[in-house]
N, C-alpha and C positions, 0 to 999 in steps of 0.2 A: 410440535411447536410451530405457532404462524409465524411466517415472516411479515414483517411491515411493511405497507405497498414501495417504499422508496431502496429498500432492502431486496425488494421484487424486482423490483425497475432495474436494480444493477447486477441480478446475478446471471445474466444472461449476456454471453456476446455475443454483438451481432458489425464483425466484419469491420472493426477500427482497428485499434494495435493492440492485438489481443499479449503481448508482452508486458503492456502497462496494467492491462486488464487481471493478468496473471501476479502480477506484483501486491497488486490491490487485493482481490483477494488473498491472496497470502496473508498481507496485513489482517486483515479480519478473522483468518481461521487461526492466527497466532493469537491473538488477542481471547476467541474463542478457546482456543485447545492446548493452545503452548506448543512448544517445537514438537513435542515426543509427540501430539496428536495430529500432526500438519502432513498431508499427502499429497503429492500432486494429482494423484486421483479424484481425491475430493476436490480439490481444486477445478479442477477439469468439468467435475458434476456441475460443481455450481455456477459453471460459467455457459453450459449447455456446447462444452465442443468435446469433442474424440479425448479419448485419454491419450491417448501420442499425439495430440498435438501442442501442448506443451513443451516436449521436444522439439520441436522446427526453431524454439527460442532458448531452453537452456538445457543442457546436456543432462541432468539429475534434478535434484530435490536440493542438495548442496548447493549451486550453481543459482537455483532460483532461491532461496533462504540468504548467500552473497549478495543477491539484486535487492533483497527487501533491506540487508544492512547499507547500503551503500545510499538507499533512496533516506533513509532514518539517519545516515553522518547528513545527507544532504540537507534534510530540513532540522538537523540542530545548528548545523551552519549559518542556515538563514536567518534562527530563530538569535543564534549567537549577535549576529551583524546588526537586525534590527534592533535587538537590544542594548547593540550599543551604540548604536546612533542617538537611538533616544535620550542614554548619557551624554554624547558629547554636543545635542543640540540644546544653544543656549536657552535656559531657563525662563520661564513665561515670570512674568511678577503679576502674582494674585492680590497684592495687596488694595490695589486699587481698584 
């Protein structure tokens, strides 16, 4: 199976916060495999660093699976807020 060049582009780290990097991924191999097929191993492949080095940021697989739930309350939160701003900002009149 090819990957598509922008799918390429990301599964490689190279020396940012590879913690955020690791979340990210996450997200996509969940979406891919479902929890019961999600490794930090595989993880690690597709980010092109060491298998222990996911460790230097969360102590297991649990640990990093906590970090993907906690980033998903975060942007239902946002998505919460915006949508309720939109409610409470007063209404446009299309009539005219």
């Amino acid at each position: 199976m090819r990957r598509s060049p922008r799918s390429a582009k990301r599964s490689r780290y190279h020396h940012g916060d590879l913690r955020a990097a690791l979340i990210d991924t996450a997200i996509e191999l969940l979406r891919e495999r479902g929890v019961q097929g999600f490794s930090l191993a595989e993880a690690s492949r597709r980010l092109g660093v060491a298998a222990a080095a996911p460790y230097r940021h969360f102590a297991d697989r649990e640990e990093l699976l906590a970090a993907v739930a906690v980033r998903a309350s975060e942007a239902l939160v946002e998505r919460l807020v915006a949508g309720r701003s939109e409610l409470l900002s007063p209404a446009v009149d299309r009539t005219g």
